[in-house]
The first five atom37 places (N, CA, C, CB, O) and aatype in JSON, in Angstrom:
{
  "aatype": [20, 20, 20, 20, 20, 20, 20, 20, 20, 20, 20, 20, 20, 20, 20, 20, 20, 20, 20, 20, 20, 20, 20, 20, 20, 20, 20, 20, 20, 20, 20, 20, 20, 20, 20, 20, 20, 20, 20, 20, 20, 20, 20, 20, 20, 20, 20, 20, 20, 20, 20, 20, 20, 20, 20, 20, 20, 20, 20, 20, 20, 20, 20, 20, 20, 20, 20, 20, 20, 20, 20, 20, 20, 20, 20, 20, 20, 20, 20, 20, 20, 20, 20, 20, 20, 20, 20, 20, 20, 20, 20, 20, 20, 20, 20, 20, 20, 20, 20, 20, 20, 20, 20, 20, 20, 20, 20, 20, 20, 20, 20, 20, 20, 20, 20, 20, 20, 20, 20, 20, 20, 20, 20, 20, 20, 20, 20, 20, 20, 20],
  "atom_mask": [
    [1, 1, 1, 1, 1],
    [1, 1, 1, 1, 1],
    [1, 1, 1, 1, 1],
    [1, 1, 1, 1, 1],
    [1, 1, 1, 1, 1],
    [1, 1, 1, 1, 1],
    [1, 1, 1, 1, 1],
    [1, 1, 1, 1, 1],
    [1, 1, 1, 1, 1],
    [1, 1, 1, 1, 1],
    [1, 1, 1, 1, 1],
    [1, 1, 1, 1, 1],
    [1, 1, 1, 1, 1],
    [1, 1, 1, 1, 1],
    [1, 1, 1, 1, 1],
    [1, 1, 1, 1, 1],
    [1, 1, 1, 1, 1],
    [1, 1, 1, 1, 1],
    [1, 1, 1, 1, 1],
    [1, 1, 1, 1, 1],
    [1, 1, 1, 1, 1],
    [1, 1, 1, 1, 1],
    [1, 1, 1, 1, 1],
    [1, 1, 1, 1, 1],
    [1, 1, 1, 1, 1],
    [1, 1, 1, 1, 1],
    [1, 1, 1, 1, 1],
    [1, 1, 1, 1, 1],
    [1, 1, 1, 1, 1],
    [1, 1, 1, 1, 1],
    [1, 1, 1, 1, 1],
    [1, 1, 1, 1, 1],
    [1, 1, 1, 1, 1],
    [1, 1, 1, 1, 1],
    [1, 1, 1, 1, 1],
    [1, 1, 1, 1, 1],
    [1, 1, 1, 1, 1],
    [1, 1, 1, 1, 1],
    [1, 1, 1, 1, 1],
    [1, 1, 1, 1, 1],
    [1, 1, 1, 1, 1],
    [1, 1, 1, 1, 1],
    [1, 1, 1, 1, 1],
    [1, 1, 1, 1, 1],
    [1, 1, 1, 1, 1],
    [1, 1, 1, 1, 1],
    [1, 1, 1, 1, 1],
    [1, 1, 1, 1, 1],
    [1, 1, 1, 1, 1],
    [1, 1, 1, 1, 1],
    [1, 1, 1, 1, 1],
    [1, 1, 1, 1, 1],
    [1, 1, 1, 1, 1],
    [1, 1, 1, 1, 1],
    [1, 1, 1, 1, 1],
    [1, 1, 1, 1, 1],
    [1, 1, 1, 1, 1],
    [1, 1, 1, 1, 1],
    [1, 1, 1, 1, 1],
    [1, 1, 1, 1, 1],
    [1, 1, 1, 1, 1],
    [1, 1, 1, 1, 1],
    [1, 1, 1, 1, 1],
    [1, 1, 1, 1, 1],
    [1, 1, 1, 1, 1],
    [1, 1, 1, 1, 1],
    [1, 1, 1, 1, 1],
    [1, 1, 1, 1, 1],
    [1, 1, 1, 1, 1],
    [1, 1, 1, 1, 1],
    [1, 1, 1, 1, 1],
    [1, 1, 1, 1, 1],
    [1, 1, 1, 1, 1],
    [1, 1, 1, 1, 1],
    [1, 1, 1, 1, 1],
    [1, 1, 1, 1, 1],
    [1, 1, 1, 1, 1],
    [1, 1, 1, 1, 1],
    [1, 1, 1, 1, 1],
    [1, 1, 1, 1, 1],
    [1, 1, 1, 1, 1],
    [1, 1, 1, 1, 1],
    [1, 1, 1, 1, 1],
    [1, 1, 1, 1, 1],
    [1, 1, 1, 1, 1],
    [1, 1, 1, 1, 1],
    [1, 1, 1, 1, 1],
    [1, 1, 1, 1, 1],
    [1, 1, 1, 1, 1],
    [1, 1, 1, 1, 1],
    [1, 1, 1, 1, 1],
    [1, 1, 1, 1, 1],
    [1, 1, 1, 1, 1],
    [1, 1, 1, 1, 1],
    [1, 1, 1, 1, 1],
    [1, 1, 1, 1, 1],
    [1, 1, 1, 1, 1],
    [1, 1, 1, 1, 1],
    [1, 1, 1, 1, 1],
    [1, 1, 1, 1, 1],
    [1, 1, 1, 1, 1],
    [1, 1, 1, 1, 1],
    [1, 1, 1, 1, 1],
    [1, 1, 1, 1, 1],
    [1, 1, 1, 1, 1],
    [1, 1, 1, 1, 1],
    [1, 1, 1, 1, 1],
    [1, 1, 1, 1, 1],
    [1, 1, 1, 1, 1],
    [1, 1, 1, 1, 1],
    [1, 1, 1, 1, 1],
    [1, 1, 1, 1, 1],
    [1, 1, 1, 1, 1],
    [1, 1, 1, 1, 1],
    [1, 1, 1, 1, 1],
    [1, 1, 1, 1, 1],
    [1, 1, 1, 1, 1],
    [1, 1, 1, 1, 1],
    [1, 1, 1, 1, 1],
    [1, 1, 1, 1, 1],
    [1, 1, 1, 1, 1],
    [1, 1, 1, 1, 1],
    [1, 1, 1, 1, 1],
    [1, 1, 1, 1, 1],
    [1, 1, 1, 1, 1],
    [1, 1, 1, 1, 1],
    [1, 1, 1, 1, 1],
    [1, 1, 1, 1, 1],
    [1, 1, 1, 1, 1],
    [1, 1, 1, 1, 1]
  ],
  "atom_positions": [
    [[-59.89, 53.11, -23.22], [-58.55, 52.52, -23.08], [-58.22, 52.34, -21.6], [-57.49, 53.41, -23.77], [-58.67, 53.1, -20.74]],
    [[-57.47, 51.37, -21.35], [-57.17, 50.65, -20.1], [-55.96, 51.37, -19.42], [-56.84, 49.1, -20.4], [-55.65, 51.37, -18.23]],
    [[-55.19, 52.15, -20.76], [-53.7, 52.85, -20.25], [-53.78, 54.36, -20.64], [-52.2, 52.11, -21.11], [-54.9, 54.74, -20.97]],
    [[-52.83, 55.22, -20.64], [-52.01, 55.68, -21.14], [-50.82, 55.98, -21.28], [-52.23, 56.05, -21.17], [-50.03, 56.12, -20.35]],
    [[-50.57, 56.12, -22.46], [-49.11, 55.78, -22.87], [-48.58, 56.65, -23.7], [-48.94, 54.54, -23.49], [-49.25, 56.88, -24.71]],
    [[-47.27, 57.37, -23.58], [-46.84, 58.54, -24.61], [-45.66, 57.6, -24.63], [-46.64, 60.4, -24.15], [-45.36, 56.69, -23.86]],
    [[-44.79, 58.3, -26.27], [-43.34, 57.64, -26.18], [-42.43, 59.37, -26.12], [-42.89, 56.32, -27.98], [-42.82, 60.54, -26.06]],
    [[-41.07, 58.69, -26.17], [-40.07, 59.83, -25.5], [-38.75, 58.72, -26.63], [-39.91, 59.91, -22.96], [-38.64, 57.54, -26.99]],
    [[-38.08, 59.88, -26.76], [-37.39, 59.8, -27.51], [-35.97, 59.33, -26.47], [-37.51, 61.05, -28.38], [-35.0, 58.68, -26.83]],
    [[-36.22, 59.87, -25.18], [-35.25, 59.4, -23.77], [-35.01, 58.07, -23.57], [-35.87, 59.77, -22.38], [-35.97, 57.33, -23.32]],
    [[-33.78, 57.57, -23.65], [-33.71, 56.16, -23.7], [-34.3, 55.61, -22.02], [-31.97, 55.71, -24.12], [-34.47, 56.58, -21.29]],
    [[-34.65, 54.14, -21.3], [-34.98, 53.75, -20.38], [-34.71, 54.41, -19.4], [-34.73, 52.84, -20.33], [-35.61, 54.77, -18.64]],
    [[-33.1, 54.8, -19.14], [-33.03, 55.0, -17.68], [-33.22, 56.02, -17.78], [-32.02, 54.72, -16.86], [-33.89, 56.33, -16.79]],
    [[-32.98, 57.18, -18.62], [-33.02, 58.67, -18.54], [-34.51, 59.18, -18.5], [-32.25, 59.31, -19.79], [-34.65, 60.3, -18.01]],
    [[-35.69, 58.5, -18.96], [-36.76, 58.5, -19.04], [-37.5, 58.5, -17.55], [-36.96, 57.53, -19.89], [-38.31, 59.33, -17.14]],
    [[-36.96, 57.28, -16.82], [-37.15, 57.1, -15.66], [-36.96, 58.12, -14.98], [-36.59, 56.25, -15.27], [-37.85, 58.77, -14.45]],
    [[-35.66, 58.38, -14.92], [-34.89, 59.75, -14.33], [-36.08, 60.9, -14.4], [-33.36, 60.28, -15.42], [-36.61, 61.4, -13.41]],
    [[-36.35, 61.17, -15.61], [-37.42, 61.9, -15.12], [-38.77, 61.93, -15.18], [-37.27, 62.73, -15.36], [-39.46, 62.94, -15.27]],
    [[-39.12, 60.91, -15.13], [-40.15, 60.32, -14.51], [-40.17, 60.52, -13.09], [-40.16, 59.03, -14.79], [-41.12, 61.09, -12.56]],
    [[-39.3, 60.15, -12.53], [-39.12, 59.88, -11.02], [-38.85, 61.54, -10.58], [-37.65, 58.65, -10.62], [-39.26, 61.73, -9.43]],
    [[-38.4, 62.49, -11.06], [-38.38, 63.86, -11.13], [-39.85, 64.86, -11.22], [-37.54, 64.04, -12.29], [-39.95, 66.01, -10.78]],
    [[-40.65, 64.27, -11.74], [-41.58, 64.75, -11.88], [-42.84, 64.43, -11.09], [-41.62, 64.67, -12.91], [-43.78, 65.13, -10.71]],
    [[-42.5, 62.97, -10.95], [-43.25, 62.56, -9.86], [-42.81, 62.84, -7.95], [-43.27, 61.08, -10.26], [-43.65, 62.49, -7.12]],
    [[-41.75, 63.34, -7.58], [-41.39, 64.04, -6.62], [-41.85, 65.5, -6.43], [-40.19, 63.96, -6.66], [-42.24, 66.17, -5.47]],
    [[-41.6, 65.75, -7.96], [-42.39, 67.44, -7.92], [-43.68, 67.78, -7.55], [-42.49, 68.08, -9.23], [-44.13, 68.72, -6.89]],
    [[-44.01, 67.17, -7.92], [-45.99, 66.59, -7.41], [-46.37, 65.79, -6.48], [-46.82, 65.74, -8.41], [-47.49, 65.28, -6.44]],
    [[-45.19, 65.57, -5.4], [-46.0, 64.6, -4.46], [-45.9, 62.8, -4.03], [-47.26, 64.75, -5.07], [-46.01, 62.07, -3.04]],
    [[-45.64, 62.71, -5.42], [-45.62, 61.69, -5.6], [-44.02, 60.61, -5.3], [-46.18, 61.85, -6.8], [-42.89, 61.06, -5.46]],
    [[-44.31, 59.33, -4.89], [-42.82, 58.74, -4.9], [-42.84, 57.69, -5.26], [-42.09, 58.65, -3.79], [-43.91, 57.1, -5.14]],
    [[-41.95, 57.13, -5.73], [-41.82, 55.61, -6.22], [-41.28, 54.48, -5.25], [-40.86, 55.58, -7.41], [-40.1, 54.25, -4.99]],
    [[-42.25, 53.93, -4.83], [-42.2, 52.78, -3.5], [-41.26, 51.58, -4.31], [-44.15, 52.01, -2.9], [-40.87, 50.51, -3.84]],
    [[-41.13, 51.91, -5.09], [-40.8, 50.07, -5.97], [-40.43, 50.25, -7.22], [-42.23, 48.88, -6.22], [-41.11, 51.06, -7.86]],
    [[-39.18, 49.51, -7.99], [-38.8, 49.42, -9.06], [-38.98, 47.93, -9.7], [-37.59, 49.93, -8.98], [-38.92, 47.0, -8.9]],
    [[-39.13, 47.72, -10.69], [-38.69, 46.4, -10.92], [-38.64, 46.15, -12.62], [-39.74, 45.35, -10.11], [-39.44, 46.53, -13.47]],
    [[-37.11, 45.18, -12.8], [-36.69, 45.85, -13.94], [-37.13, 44.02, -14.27], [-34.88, 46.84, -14.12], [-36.78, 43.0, -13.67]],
    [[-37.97, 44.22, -15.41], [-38.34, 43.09, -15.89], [-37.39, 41.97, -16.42], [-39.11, 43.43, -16.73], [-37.18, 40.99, -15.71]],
    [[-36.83, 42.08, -17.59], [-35.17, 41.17, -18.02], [-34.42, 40.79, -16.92], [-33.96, 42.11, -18.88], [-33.91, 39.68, -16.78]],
    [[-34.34, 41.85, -16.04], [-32.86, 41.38, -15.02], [-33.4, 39.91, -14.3], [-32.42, 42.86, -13.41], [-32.82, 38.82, -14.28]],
    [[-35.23, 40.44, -13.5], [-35.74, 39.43, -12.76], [-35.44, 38.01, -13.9], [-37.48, 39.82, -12.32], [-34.51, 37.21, -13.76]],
    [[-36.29, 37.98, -14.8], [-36.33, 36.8, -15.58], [-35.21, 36.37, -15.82], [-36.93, 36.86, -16.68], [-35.36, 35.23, -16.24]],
    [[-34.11, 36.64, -15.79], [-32.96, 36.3, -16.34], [-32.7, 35.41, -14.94], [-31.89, 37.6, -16.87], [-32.21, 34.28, -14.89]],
    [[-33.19, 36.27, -13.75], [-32.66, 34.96, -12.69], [-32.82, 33.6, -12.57], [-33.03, 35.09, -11.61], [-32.17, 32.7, -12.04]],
    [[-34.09, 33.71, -13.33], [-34.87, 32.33, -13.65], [-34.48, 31.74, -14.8], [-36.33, 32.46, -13.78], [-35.04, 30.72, -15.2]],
    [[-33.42, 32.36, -15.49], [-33.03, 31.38, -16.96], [-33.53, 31.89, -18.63], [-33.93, 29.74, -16.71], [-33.22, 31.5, -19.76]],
    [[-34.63, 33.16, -18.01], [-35.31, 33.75, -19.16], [-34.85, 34.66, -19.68], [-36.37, 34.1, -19.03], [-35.14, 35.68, -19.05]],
    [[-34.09, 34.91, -20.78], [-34.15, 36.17, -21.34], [-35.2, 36.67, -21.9], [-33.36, 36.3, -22.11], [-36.16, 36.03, -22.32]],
    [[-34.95, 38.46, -21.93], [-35.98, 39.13, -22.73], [-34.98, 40.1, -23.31], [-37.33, 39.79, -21.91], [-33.98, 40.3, -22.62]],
    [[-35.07, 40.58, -24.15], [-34.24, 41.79, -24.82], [-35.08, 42.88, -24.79], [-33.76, 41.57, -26.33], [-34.46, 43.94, -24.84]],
    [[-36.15, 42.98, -24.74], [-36.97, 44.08, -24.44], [-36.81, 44.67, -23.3], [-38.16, 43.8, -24.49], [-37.4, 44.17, -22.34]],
    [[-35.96, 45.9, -23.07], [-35.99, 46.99, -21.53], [-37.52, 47.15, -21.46], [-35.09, 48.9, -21.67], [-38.29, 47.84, -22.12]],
    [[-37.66, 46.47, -20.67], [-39.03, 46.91, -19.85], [-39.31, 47.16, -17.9], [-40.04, 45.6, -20.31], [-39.2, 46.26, -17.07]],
    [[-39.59, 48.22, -17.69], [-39.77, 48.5, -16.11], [-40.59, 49.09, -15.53], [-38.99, 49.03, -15.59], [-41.02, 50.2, -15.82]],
    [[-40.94, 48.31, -14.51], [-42.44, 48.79, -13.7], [-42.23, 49.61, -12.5], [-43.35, 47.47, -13.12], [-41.3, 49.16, -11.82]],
    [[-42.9, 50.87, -11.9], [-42.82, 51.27, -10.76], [-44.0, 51.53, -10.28], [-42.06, 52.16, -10.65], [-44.94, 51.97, -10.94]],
    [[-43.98, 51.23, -8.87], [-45.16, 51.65, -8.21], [-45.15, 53.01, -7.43], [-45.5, 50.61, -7.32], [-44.18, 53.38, -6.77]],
    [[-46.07, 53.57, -7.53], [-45.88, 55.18, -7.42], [-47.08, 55.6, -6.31], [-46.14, 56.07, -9.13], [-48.13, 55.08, -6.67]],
    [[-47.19, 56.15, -5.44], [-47.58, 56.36, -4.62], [-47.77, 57.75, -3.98], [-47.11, 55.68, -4.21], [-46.69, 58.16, -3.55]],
    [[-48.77, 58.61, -3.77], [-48.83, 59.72, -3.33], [-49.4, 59.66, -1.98], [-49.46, 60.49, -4.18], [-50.57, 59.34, -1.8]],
    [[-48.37, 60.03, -0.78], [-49.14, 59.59, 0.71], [-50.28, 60.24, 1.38], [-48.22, 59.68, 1.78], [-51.01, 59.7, 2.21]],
    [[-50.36, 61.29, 1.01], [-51.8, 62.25, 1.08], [-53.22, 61.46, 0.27], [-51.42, 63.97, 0.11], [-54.39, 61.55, 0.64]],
    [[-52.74, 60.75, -0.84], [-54.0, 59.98, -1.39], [-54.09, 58.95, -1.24], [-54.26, 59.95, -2.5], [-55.14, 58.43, -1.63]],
    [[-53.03, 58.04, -0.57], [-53.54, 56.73, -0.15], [-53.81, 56.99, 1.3], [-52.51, 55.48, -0.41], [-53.93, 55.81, 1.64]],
    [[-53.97, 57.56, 2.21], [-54.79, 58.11, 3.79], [-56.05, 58.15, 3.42], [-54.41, 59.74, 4.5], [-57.02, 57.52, 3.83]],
    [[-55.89, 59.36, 2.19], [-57.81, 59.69, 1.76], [-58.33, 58.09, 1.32], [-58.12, 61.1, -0.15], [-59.05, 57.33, 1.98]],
    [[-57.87, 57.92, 0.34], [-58.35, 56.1, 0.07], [-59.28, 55.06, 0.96], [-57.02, 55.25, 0.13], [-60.36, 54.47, 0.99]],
    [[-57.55, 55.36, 1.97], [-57.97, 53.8, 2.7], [-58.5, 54.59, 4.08], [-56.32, 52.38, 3.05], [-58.7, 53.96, 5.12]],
    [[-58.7, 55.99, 3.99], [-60.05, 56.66, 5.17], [-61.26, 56.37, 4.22], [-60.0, 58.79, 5.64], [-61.46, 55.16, 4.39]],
    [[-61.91, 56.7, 3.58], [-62.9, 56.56, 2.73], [-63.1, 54.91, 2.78], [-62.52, 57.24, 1.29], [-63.83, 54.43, 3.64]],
    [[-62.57, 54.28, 2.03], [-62.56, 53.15, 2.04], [-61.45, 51.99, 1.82], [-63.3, 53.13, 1.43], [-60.59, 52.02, 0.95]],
    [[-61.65, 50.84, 2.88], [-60.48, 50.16, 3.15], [-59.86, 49.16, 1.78], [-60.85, 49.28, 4.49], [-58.66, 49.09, 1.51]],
    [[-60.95, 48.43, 1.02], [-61.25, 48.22, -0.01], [-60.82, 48.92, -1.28], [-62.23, 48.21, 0.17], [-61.11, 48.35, -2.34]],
    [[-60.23, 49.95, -1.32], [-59.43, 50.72, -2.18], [-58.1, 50.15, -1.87], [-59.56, 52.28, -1.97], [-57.54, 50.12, -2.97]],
    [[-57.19, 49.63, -0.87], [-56.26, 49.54, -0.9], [-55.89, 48.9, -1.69], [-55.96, 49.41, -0.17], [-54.74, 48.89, -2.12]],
    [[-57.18, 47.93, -2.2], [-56.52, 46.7, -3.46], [-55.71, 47.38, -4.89], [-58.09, 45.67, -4.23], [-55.0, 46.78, -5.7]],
    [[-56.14, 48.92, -4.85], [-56.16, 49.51, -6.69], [-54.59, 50.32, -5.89], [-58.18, 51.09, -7.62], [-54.05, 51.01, -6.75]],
    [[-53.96, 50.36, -4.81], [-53.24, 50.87, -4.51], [-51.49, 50.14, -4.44], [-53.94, 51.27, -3.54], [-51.31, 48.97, -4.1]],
    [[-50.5, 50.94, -4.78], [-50.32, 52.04, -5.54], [-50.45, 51.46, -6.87], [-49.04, 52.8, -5.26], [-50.48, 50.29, -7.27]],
    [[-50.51, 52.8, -7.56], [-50.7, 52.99, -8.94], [-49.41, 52.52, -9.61], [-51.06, 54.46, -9.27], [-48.28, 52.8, -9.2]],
    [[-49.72, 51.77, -10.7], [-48.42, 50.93, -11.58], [-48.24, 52.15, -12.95], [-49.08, 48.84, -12.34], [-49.1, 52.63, -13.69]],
    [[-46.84, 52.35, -12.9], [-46.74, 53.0, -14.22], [-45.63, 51.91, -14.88], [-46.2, 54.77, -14.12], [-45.11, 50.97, -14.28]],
    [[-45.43, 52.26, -16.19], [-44.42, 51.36, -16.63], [-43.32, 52.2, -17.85], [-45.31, 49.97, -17.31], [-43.78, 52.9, -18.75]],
    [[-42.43, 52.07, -17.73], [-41.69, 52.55, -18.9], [-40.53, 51.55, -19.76], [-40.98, 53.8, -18.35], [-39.61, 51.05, -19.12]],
    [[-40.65, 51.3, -21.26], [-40.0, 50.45, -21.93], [-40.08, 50.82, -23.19], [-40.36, 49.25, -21.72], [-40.97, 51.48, -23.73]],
    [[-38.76, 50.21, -23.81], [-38.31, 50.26, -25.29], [-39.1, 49.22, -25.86], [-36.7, 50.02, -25.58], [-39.17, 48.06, -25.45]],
    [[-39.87, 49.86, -27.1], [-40.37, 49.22, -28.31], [-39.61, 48.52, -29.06], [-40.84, 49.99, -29.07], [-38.69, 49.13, -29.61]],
    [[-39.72, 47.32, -29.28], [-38.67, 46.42, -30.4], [-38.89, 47.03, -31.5], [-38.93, 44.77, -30.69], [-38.05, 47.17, -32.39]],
    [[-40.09, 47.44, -31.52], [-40.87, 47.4, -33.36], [-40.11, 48.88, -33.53], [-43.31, 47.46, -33.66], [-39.15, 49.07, -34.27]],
    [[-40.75, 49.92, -32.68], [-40.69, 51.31, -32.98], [-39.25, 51.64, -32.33], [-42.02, 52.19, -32.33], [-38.91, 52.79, -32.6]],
    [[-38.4, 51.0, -31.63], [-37.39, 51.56, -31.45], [-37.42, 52.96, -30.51], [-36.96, 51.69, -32.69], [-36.55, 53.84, -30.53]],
    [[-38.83, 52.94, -29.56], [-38.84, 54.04, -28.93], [-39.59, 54.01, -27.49], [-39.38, 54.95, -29.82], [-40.7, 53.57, -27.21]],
    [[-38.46, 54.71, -26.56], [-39.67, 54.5, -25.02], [-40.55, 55.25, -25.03], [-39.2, 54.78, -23.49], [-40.8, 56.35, -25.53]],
    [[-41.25, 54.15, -24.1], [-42.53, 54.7, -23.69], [-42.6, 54.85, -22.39], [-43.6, 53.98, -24.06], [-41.89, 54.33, -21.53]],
    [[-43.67, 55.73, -22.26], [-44.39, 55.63, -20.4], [-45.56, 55.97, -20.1], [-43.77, 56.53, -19.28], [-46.05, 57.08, -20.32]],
    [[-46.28, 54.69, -19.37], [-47.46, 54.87, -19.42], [-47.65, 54.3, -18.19], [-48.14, 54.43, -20.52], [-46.85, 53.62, -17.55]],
    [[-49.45, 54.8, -17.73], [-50.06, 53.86, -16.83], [-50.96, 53.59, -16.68], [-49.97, 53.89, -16.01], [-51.79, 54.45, -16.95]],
    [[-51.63, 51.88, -15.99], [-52.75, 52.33, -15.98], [-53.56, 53.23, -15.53], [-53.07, 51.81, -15.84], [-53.29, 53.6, -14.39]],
    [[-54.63, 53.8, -16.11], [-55.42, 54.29, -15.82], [-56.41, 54.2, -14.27], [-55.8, 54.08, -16.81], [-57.12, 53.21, -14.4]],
    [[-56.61, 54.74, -13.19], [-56.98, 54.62, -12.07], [-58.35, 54.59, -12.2], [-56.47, 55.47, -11.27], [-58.91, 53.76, -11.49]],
    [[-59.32, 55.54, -13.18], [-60.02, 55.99, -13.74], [-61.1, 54.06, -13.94], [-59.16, 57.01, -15.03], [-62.18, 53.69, -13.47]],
    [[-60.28, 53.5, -14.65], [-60.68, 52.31, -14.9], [-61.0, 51.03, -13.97], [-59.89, 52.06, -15.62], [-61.99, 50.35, -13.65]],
    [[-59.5, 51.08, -13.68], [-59.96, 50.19, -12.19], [-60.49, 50.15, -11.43], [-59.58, 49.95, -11.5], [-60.82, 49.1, -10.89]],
    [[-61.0, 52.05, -10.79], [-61.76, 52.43, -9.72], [-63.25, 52.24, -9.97], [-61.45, 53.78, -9.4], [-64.14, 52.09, -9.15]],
    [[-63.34, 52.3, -11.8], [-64.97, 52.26, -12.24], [-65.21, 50.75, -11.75], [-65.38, 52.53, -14.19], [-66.4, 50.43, -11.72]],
    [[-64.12, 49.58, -11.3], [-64.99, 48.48, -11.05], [-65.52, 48.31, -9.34], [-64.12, 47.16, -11.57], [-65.65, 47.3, -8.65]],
    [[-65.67, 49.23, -9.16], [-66.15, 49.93, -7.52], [-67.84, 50.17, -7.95], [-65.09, 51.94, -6.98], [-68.53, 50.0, -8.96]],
    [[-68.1, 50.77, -6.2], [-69.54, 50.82, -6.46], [-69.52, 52.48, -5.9], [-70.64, 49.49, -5.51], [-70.38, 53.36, -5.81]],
    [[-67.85, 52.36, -5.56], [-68.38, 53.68, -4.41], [-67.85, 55.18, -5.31], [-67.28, 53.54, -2.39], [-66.89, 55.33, -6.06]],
    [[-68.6, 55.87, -5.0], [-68.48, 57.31, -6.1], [-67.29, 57.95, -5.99], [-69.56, 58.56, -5.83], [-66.57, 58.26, -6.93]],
    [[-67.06, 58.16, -4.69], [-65.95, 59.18, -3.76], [-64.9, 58.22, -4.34], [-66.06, 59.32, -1.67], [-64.0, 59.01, -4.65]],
    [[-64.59, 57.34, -4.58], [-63.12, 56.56, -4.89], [-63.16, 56.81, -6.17], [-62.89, 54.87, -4.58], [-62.13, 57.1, -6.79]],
    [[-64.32, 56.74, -6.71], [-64.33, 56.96, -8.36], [-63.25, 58.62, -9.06], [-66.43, 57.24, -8.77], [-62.34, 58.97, -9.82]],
    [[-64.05, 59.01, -8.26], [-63.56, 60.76, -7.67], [-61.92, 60.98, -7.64], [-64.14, 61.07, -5.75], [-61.22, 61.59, -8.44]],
    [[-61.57, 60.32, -6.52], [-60.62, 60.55, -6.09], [-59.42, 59.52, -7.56], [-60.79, 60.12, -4.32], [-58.21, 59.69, -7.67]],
    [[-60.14, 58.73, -8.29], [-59.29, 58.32, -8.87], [-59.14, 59.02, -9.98], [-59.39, 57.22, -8.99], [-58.03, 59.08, -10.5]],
    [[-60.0, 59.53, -10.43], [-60.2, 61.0, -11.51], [-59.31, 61.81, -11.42], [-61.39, 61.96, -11.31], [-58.78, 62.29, -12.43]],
    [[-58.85, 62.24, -9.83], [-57.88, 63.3, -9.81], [-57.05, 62.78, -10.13], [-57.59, 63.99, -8.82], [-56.28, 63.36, -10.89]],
    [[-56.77, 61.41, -9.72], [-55.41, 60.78, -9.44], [-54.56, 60.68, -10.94], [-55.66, 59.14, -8.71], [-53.38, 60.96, -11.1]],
    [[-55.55, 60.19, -12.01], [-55.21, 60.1, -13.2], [-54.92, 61.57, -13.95], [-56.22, 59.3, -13.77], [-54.26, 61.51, -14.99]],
    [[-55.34, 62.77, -13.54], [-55.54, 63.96, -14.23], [-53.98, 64.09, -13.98], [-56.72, 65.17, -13.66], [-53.16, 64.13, -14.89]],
    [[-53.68, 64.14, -12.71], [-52.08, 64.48, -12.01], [-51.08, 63.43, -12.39], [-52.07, 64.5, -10.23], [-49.91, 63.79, -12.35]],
    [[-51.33, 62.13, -12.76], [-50.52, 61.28, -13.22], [-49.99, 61.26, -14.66], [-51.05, 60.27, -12.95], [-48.94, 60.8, -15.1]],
    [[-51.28, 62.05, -15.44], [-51.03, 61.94, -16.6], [-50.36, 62.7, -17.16], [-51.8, 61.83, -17.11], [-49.78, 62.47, -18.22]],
    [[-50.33, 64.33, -16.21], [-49.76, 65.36, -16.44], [-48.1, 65.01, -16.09], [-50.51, 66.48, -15.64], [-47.14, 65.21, -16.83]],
    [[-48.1, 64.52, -14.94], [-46.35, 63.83, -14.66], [-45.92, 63.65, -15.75], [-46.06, 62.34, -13.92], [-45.0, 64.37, -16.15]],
    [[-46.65, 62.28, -16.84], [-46.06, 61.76, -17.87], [-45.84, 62.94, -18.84], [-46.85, 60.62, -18.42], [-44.71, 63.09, -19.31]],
    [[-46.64, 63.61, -19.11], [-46.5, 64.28, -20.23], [-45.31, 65.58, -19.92], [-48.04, 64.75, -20.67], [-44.84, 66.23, -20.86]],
    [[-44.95, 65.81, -18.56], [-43.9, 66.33, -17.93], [-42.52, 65.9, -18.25], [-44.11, 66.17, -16.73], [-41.55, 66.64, -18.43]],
    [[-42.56, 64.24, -18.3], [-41.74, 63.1, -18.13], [-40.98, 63.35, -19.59], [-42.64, 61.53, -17.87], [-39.79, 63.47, -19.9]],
    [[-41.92, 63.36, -20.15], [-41.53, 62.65, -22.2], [-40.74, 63.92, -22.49], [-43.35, 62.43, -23.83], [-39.73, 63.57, -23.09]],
    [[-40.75, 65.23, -22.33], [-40.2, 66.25, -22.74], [-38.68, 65.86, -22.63], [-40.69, 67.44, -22.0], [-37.81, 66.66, -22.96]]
  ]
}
C-alpha cells in the first residue's frame, strides 16, 4: 500500500488539532495547510467533501536528507492528509508512506532514513485518532 490511513471518529478540525499536537510532541511541524473546498471554490468549484492536506516536516531529518543526499529533497516534506468520508461518514488521517517513495531511490541510507520516518509518522497518527 501506497498510504496509511486510520479513521477517527474526531470531526476535521478537531482531528487536525491533534494531529498537529502530536506531531509537535515528536518533533515534528506543519510547514503548510491547505484546505481543499475553500481553494476550489475560488475557482468556481465546489466540493462538499472536507478534505485537507499538510505538509509536515521534521528539521533534524530534512538536514540528515539533504546532507546525505541532495536529491531527497524532491520526497520532502512528507504529505499527510485528513478528511471526511461521504460514504462512511468518518475522518480519516493518513499518509503517504515515505517507505514507498524513497524505494524509488537507488540509495540505501535514504531508504533507511525513510523507514524511520514512517515508523514515527505512523505512530503520530495512531496518537492522533484517539
Amino acid at each position: 500500500m501506497y498510504d496509511y490511513t486510520v479513521e477517527t471518529s474526531e470531526q476535521v478540525d478537531d482531528a487536525i488539532r491533534s494531529l498537529e499536537q502530536a506531531l509537535s510532541f515528536n518533533g515534528y511541524s506543519v510547514l503548510w495547510k491547505l484546505d481543499i473546498p475553500t481553494k476550489l471554490m475560488e475557482s468556481g468549484i465546489a466540493l462538499k467533501q472536507d478534505f485537507r492536506i499538510l505538509e509536515v516536516c521534521n528539521p533534524d531529518v530534512a538536514k540528515k536528507v539533504l546532507s546525505r543526499n541532495q536529491k531527497g529533497g524532491y520526497f520532502l516534506p512528507c504529505k499527510m492528509v485528513v478528511y471526511r468520508s461521504e460514504e462512511t461518514l468518518k475522518t480519516h488521517i493518513g499518509l503517504t508512506r515515505p517507505t514507498v517513495l524513497l524505494g524509488l531511490t537507488e540509495d540505501d541510507d535514504l531508504r533507511q532514513i525513510g523507514e524511520e520516518v514512517e515508523a514515527e509518522l505512523i505512530q503520530i497518527i495512531d496518537e492522533a485518532k484517539r
